[in-house]
C-alpha positions as CSV (number, residue, x, y, z in Angstrom):
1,X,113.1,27.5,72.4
2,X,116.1,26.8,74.3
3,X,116.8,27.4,77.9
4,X,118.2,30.5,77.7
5,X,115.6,32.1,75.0
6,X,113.1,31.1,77.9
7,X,114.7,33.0,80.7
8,X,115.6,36.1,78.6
9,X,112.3,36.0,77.3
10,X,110.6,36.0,81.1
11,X,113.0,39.0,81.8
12,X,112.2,41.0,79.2
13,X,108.6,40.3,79.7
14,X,108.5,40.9,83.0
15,X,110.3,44.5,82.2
16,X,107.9,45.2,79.4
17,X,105.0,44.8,81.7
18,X,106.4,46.9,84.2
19,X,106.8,49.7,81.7
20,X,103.7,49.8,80.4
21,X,101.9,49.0,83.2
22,X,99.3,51.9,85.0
23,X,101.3,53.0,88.2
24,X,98.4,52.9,90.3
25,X,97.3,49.7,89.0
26,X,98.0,46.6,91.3
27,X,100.3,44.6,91.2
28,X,98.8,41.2,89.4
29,X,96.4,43.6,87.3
30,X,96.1,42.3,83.6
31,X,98.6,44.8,81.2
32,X,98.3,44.8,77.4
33,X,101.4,45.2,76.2
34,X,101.3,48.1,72.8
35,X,101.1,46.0,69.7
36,X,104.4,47.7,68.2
37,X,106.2,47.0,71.6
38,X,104.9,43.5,70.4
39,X,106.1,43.2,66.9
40,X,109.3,44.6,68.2
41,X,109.6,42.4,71.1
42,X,109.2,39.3,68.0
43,X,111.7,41.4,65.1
44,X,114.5,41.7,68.1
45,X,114.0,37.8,68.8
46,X,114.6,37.1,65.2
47,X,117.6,39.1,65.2
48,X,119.1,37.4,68.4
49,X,118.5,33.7,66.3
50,X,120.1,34.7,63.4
51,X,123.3,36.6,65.0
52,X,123.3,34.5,68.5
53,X,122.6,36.3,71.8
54,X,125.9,37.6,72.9
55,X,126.1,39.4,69.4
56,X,122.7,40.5,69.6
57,X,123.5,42.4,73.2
58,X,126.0,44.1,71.7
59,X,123.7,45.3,68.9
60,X,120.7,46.4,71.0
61,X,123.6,48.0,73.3
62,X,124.7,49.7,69.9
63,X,121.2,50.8,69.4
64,X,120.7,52.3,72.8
65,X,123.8,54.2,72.2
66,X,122.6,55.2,68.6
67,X,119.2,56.3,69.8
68,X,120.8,58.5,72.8
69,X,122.8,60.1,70.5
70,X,120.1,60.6,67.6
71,X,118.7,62.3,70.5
72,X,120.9,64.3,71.7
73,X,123.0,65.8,68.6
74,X,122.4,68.1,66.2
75,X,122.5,64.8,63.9
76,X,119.4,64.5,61.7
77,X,119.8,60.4,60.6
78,X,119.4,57.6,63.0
79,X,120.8,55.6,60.2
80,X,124.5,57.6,61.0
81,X,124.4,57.6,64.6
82,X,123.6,53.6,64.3
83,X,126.4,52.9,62.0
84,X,128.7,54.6,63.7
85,X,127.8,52.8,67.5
86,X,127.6,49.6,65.7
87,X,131.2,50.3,64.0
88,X,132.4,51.1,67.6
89,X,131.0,47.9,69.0
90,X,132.8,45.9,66.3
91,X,135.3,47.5,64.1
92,X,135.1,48.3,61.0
93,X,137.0,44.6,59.9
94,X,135.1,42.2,61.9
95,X,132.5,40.3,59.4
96,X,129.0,39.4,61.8
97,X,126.6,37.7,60.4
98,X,123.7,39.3,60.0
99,X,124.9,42.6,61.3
100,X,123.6,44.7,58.2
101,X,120.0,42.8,58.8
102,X,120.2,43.6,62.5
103,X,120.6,47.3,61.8
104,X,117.8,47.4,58.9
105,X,115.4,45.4,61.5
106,X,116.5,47.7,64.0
107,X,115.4,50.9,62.1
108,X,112.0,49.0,60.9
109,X,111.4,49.0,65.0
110,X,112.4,52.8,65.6
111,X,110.8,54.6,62.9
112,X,106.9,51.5,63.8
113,X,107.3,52.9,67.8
114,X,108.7,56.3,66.9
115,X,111.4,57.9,69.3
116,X,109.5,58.4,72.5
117,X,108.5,54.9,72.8
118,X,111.7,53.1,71.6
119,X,114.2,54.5,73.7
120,X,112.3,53.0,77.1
121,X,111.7,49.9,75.2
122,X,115.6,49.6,74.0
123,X,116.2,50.1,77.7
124,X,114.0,47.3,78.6
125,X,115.8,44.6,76.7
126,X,119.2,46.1,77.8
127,X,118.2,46.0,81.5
128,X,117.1,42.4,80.8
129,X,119.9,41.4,79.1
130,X,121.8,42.3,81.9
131,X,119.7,41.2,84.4
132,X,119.8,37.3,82.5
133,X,123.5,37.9,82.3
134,X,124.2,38.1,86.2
135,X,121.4,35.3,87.0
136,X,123.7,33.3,84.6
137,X,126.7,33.8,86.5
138,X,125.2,33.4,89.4
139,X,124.0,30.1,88.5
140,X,127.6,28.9,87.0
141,X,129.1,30.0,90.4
142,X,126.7,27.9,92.3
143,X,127.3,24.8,90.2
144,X,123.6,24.6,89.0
C-alpha cells in the first residue's frame, strides 16, 4: 500500500465510521462498521488498483450520479442509468481499462447493500475522495 492508498483509505474510514456511528454515542466509542459496507469498502479498493485512482473517482462519481438517478426516474435498471453516467464521464470512444469490471463490481455492491444503504456509502467515498484531493493540493502548494 502506497502513500496515497493510506491516506484515502484513513479518509474513507474515518467517513464510514461517522456514518454508521450511533449519534448519541461518544466520540472515541468503538463502531462496527456493516459487513457489506465492508466487502464494499475491499471490491471499490480492487477497482481503484486495477483502473488507478483518478479513473476510479470518476467511476464512483459515475455511480453516485447513476444511483441518484435510479432513484429518482421512472427508470426501472440501475444497469441503464450506470451506463449512461459512465458514457458521460468518458465518451463513448475512450477505451479504460477495466471500465466494464468497474461497472459489474459496482452493481455486485448495490444490489449486496441494497439502495438505502449504498447511496450514503457512495457518498462517503466521494466526500473522501474529495476531501484526499484538496489535502493533496494543499500539500503540493506547501512544498511538502
Amino acid at each position: 500500500m502506497d502513500l496515497h492508498d493510506f491516506l484515502y483509505r484513513h479518509e474513507l474510514d474515518h467517513r464510514l465510521t461517522r456514518l454508521y456511528a450511533d449519534p448519541a454515542a461518544d466520540k472515541d466509542a468503538w463502531v462496527t462498521i456493516p459487513q457489506d459496507a465492508e466487502a464494499a469498502r475491499a471490491l471499490l479498493g480492487t477497482v481503484s488498483a486495477l483502473t488507478g485512482h483518478a479513473v476510479f473517482a470518476q467511476i464512483v462519481r459515475s455511480a453516485l450520479t447513476a444511483h441518484q438517478r435510479y432513484l429518482n426516474s421512472e427508470t426501472s435498471c440501475y444497469a441503464l442509468c450506470r451506463d449512461t453516467a459512465l458514457r458521460e464521464a468518458f465518451g463513448d470512444g475512450e477505451d479504460v481499462a477495466y471500465l466494464d469490471w468497474a461497472a459489474v463490481v459496482l452493481e455486485a455492491v448495490r444490489i449486496q447493500m441494497g439502495d438505502a444503504a449504498f447511496g450514503p456509502f457512495l457518498r462517503c467515498v466521494v466526500e473522501a475522495e474529495d476531501a484526499y484531493a484538496k489535502r493533496s493540493e494543499e500539500r503540493a502548494a506547501a512544498g511538502v
